[in-house]
N, C-alpha and C positions, 0 to 999 in steps of 0.2 A: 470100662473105666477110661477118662481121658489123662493122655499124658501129656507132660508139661512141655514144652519147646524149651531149651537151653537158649537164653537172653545172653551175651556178651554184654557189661556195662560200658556205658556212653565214656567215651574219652573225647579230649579237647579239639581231635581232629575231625568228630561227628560233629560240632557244634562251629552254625556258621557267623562269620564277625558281618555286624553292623555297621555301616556308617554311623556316626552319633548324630549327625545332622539330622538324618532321616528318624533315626532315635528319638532324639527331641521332639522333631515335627509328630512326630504320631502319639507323643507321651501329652503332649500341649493339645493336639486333636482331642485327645480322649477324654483330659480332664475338662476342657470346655462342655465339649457335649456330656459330662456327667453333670456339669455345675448347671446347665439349660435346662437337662430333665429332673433336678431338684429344684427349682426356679419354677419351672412349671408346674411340678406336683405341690410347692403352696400355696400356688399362685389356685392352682384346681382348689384347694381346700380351704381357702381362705371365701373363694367365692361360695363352694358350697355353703360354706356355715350361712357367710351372709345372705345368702336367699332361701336356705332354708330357715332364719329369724325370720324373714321378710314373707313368706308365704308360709 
């Protein structure tokens, strides 16, 4: 039978602080390249449709 390991809970001293600047820049990173690869996926599907009408 496996036994459980005893976890201690996270307190604020395990948790490391951020800069906010770099915060931001990686938050702004991340939503561009979500919004590039939704741009691309209709960008993909809008061509399929139209060539698949087309052939």
């Amino acid at each position: 039978m496996l036994k459980r390991k005893k976890v201690k809970p996270i307190t604020l001293r395990d948790v490391t602080i951020i800069d906010d600047g770099k915060l931001r820049k990686a938050i702004t990173a991340a939503s561009l390249g979500n919004a590039m690869e939704w741009f691309d996926f209709g960008v993909y599907g809008f061509v399929a449709y139209a060539l698949g009408k087309v052939f």
